[in-house]
VEXNURO-431969 format. One line per field, with one value per residue (C-alpha): residue number from 1; residue in three letters; x, y, z. Coordinates in Angstrom, 3 decimals. Last residue first. Example, Ala and Ser with C-alpha at 12.3 -4.5 7.8 and 13.67 -1.06 7.14 Angstrom:
! VEXNURO-431969
pos	2,1
code	Ser,Ala
east	13.670,12.300
north	-1.060,-4.500
up	7.140,7.800
//
This chain:
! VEXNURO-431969
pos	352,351,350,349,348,347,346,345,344,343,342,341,340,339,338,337,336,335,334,333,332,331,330,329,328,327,326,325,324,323,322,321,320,319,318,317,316,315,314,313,312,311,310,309,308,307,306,305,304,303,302,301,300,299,298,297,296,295,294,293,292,291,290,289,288,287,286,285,284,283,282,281,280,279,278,277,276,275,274,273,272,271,270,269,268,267,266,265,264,263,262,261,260,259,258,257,256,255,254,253,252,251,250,249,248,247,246,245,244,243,242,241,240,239,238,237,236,235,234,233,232,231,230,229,228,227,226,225,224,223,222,221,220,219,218,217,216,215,214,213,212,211,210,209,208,207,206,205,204,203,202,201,200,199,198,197,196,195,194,193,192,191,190,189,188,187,186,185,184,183,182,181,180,179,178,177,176,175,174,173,172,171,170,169,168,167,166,165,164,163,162,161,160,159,158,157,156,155,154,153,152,151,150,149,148,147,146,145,144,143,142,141,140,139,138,137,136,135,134,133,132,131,130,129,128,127,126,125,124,123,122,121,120,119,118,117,116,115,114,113,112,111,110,109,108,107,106,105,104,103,102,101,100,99,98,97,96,95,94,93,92,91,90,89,88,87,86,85,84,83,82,81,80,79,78,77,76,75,74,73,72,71,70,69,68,67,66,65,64,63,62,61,60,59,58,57,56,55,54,53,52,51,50,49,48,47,46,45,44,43,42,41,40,39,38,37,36,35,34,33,32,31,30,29,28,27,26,25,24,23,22,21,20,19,18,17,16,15,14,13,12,11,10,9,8,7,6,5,4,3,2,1
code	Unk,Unk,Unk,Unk,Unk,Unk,Unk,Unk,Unk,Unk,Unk,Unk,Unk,Unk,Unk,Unk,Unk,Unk,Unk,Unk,Unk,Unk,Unk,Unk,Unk,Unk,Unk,Unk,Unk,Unk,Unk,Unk,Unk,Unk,Unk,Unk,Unk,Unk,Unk,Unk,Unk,Unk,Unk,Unk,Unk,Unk,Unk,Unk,Unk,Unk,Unk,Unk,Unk,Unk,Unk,Unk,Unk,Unk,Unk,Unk,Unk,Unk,Unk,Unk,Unk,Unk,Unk,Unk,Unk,Unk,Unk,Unk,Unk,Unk,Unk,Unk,Unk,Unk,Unk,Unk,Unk,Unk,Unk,Unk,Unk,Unk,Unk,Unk,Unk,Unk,Unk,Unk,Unk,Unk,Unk,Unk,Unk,Unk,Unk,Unk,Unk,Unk,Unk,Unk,Unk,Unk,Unk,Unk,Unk,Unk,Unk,Unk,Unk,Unk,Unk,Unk,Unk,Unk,Unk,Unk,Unk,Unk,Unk,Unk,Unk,Unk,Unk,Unk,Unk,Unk,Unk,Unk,Unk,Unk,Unk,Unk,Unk,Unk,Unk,Unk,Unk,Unk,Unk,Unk,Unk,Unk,Unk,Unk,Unk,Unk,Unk,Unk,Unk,Unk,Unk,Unk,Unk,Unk,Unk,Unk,Unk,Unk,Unk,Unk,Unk,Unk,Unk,Unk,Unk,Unk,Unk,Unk,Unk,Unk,Unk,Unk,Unk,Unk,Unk,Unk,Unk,Unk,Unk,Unk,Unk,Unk,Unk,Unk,Unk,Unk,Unk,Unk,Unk,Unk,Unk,Unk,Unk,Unk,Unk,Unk,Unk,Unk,Unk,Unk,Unk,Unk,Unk,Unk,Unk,Unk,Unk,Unk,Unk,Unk,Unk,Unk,Unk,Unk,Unk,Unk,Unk,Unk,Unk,Unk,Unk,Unk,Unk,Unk,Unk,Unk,Unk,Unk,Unk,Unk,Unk,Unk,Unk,Unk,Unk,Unk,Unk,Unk,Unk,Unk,Unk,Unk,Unk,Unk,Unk,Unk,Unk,Unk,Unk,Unk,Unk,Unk,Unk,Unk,Unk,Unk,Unk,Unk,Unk,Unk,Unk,Unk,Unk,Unk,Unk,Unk,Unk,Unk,Unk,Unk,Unk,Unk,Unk,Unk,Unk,Unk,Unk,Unk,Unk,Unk,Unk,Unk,Unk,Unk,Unk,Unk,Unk,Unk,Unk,Unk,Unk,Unk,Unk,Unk,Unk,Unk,Unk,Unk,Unk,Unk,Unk,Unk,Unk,Unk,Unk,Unk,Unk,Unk,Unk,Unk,Unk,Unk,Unk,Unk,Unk,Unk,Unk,Unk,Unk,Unk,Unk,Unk,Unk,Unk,Unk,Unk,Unk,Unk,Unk,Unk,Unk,Unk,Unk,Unk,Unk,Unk,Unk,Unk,Unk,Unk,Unk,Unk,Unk,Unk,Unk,Unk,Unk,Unk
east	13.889,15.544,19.267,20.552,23.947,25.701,29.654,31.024,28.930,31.107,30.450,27.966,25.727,22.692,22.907,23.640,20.549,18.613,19.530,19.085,15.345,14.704,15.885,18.944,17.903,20.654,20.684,23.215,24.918,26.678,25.183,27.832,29.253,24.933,25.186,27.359,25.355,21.984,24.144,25.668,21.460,20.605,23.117,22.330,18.687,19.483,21.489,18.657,16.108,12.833,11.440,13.004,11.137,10.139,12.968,15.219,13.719,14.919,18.180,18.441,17.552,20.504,22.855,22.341,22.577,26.350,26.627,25.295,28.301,30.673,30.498,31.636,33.631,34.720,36.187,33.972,34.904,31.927,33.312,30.047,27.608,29.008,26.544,27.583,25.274,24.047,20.401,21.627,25.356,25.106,28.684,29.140,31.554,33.228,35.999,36.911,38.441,37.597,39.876,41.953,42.333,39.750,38.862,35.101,33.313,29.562,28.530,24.828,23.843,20.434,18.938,19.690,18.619,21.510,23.908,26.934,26.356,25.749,28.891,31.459,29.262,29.948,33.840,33.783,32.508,34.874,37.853,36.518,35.228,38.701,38.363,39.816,39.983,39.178,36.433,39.783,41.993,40.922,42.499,39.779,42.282,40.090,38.841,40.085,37.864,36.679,33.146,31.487,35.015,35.837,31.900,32.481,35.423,34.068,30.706,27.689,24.229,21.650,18.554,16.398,18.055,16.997,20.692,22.195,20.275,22.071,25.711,25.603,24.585,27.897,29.992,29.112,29.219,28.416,28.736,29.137,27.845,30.567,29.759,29.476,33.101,33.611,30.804,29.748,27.455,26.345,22.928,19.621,16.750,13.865,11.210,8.133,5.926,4.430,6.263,9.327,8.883,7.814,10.683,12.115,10.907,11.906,15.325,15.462,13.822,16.196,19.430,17.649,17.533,21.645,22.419,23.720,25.067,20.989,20.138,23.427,23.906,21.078,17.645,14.696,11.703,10.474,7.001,4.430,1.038,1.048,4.481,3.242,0.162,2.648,4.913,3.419,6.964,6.939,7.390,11.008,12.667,14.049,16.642,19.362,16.474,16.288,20.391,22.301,25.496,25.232,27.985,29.815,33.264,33.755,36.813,37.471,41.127,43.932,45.913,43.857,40.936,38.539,35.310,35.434,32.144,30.506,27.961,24.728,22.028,18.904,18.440,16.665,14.010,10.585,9.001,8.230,7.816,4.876,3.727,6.794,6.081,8.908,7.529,10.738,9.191,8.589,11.632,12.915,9.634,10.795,14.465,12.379,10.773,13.579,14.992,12.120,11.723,9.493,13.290,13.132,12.311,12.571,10.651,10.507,7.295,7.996,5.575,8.308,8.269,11.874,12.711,10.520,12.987,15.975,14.888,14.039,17.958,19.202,17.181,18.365,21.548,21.422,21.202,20.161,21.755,23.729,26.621,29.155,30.432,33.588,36.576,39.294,38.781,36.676,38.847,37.662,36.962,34.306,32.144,32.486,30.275,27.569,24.919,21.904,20.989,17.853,18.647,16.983,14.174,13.203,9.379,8.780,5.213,5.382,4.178,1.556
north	-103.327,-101.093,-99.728,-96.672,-95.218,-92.670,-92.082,-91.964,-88.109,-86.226,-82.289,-81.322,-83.993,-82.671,-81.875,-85.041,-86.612,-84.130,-84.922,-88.641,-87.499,-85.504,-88.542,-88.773,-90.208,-87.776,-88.677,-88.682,-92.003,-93.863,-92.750,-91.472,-88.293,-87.429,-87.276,-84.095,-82.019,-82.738,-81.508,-78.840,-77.531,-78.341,-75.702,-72.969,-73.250,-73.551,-70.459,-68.858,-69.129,-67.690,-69.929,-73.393,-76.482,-74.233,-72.844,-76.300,-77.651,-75.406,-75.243,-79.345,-79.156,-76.796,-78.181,-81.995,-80.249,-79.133,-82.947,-83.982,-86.126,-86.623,-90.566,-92.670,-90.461,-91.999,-89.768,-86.955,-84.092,-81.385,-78.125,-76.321,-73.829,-70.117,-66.664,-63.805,-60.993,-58.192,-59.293,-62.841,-63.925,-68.102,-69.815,-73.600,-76.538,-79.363,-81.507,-84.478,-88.082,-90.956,-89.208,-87.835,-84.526,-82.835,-79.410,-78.277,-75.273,-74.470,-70.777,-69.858,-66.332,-64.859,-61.368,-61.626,-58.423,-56.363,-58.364,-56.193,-54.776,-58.133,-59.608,-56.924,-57.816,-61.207,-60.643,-58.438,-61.290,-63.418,-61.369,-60.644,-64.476,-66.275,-69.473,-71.172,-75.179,-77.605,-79.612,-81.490,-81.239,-77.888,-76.120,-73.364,-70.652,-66.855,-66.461,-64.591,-62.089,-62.890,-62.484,-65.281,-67.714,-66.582,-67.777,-70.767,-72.082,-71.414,-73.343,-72.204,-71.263,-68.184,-67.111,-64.082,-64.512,-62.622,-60.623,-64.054,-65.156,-62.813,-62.668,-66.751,-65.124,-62.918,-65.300,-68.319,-66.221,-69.017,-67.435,-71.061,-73.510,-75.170,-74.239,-77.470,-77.825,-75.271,-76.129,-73.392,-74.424,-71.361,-72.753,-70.284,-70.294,-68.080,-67.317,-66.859,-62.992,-63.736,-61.943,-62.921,-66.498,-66.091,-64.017,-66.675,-69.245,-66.834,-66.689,-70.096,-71.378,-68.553,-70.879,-73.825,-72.399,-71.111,-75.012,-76.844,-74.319,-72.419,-75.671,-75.812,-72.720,-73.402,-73.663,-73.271,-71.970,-71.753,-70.585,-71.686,-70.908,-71.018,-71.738,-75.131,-72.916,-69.737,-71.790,-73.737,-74.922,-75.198,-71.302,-70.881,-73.606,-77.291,-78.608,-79.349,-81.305,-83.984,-84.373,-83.321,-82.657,-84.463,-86.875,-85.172,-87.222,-86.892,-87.960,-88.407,-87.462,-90.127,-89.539,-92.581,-93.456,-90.861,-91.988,-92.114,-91.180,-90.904,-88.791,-89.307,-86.877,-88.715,-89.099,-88.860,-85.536,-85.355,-85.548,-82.616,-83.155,-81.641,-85.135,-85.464,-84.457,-86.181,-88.893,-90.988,-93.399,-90.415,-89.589,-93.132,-93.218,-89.990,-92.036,-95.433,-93.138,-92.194,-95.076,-96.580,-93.930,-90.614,-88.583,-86.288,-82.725,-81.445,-79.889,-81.481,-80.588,-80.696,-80.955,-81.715,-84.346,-84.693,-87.787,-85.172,-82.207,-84.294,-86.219,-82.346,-80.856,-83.806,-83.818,-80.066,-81.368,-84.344,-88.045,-91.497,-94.296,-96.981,-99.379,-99.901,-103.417,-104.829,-103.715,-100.993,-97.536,-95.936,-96.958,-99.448,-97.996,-100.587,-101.175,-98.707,-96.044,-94.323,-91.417,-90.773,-87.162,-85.121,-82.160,-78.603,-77.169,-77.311,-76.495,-76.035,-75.868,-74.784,-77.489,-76.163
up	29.353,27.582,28.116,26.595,26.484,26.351,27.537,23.951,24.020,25.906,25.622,27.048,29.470,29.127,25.766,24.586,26.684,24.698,21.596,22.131,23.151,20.467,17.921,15.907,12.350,11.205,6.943,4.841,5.630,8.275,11.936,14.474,13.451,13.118,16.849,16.616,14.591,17.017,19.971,18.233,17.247,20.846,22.463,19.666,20.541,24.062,23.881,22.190,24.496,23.764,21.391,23.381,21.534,18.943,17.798,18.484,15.864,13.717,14.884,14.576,10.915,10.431,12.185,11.248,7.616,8.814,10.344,6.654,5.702,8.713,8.875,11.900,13.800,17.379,19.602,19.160,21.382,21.733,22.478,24.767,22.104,21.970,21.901,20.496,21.331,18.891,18.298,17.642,16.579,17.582,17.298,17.002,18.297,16.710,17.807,15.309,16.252,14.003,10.581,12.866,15.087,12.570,13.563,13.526,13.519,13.081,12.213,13.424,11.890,13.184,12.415,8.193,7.175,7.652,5.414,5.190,8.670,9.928,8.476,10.262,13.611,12.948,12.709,15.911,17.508,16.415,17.318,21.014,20.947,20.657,21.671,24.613,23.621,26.831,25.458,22.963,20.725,20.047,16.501,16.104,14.344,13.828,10.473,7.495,6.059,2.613,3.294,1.499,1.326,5.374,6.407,3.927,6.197,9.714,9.045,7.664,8.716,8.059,9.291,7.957,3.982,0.822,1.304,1.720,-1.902,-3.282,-1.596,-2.781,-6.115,-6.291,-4.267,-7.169,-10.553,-13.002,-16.223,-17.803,-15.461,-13.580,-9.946,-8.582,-8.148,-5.427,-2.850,-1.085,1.509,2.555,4.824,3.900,6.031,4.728,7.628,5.367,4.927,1.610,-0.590,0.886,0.074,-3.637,-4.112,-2.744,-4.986,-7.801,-6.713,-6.579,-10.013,-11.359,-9.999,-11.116,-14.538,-13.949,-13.161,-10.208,-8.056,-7.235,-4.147,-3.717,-2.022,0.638,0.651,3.669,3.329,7.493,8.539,5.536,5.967,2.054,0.874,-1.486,-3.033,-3.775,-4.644,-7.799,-8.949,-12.444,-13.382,-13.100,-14.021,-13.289,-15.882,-13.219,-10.951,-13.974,-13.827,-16.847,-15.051,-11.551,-11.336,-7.901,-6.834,-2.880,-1.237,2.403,3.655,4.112,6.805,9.056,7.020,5.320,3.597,-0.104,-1.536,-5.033,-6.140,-7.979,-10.039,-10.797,-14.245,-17.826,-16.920,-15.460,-11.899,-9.489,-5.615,-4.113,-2.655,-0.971,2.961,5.085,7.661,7.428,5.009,2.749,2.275,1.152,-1.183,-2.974,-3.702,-4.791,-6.749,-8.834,-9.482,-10.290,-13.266,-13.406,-12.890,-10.296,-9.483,-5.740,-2.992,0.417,2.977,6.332,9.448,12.449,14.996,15.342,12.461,10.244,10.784,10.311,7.595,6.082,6.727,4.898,1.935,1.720,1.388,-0.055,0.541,-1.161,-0.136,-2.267,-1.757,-4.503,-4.819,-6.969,-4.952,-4.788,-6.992,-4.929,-1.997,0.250,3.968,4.441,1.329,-1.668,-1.589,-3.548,-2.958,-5.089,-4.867,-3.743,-5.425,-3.302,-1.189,2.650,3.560,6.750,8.748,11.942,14.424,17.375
//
């Protein structure tokens, strides 16, 4: 039986310049629409899931056309709230040999910035709900869409849902005056049963310095004794989150990145394979990729949590390979990554 899910943030309007142009090289931006939370429910849908996607756009083409690209991939939209002047946008720079990607955010004045408390109807849209799932940005954007999220998971907690909550700290969203980002990131954490993040935000929300993942390569020893004591340091802080899954990557080039994952679950540390990814395509979303592919991964293996944790790397590091926001990575691709750990430039598929 499918859970149902119901993931909640900005859907955004992402642009690029062709190739590896330079934002400012060139004549032609290319368009897809993307977002965190977006992220995690393409994810969800492209696996079979029942998600439902709650945002606030703009009643323009522009803004359709974005509900209409989440719906084509089997994502739930007609709870989606429409209103304001604009869809927010951001522009990226994709990484090329030294040079690091670049990401420009134009989301001031957005129509999901202005959304409040009281024009969600959540207690209808979280009914027989399993999973609510938001993240940092879904509260950075404005302090009314900050209250919209407390009171969604208020909402949430009232009625006995699973809330998912991914860090995802991002320092220059945080502009609002009195914006207080550890203090309401330590917040909504606190409202939290599952959490995700990767190595950096997990030092930023705890301020404990993390242990060096610098693999080149599957072959990396990491240092569990000092992580797990770290985890152990963050459950007793955050007692009611049960599950935290930490993702962990080192960049060895622009096209070459190594990423693996930690699982802390009822006292046990669990670690995911080192996946080596030769050929990086585009990193956006791999920490959404995460997410979407841990809940997934709940039902497919409920009582295994090393698969869980196992299938959630896999599902990050297939999204390295498709250009955009979204992982369209299917169960089956998953899978197939799975079984063979840590080297995925050796699949391949042939129909007949």
């Amino acid at each position: 039986m499918k859970n149902k899910i119901v993931t909640f943030g900005e859907l955004l309007l992402r642009f690029s310049k062709p190739g590896q142009l330079r934002l400012t090289q060139g004549d032609i931006f290319t368009s897809k629409y993307g977002g965190s939370e977006a992220n995690v429910a393409v994810s969800l849908a492209t696996l079979g899931e029942d998600v439902t996607y709650i945002t606030r756009l703009p009643d323009t083409p522009v803004g359709h056309a974005g509900a209409m690209s989440l719906a084509q991939l089997g994502v739930n939209i007609n709870h989606i709230l429409y209103g304001g002047q604009r869809i927010g946008t951001y522009y990226f720079e994709p990484a090329a040999g030294m040079r690091a990607a670049k990401v420009v955010y134009d989301r001031s004045g957005s129509a999901y910035s202005d959304l409040r408390p009281g024009m969600v109807p959540w207690r209808e849209i979280l009914k027989g709900c399993a999973y609510f799932h938001v993240s940092g940005i879904t509260a950075a954007i404005s302090p009314q869409a900050a209250e919209a999220t407390f009171e969604a998971l208020d909402i949430a907690d009232e009625l006995g849902v699973t809330v998912c909550f991914d860090i995802n700290y991002r320092k220059n969203l945080w502009r609002y005056e009195a914006a207080a980002p550890r203090e309401t990131l330590s917040r909504m954490l606190a409202r939290c049963d599952m959490m995700f993040g990767d190595a950096i935000e997990f030092e930023w929300i705890c301020q404990h310095k993390q242990p060096p993942f610098t693999a080149t390569d599957s072959n990396f020893q990491m240092q569990m004794d000092e992580y797990r004591a770290w985890f152990d340091e963050i459950h007793a802080k955050w007692p009611r989150c049960r599950d935290w899954m930490m993702g962990m990557r080192n960049i060895v080039s622009s096209s070459h990145h190594t990423l693996t994952g930690l699982l802390w679950t009822d006292g046990k540390l669990l670690q995911a394979p080192i996946m080596d990814i030769p050929d990086v395509i585009d990193p956006v979303g791999v920490g959404d990729a995460f997410m979407g592919g841990w809940l997934h991964a709940i039902n497919l293996f409920p009582d295994d949590k090393q698969q869980q944790l196992n299938y959630s790397l896999a599902a990050a590091a297939l999204k390295n390979t498709i250009p955009g926001d979204f992982n369209l990575s299917t169960d089956e691709e998953i899978t197939d990554v799975v079984n063979n750990r840590h080297d995925i430039s050796t699949l391949y598929k042939t129909y007949e």
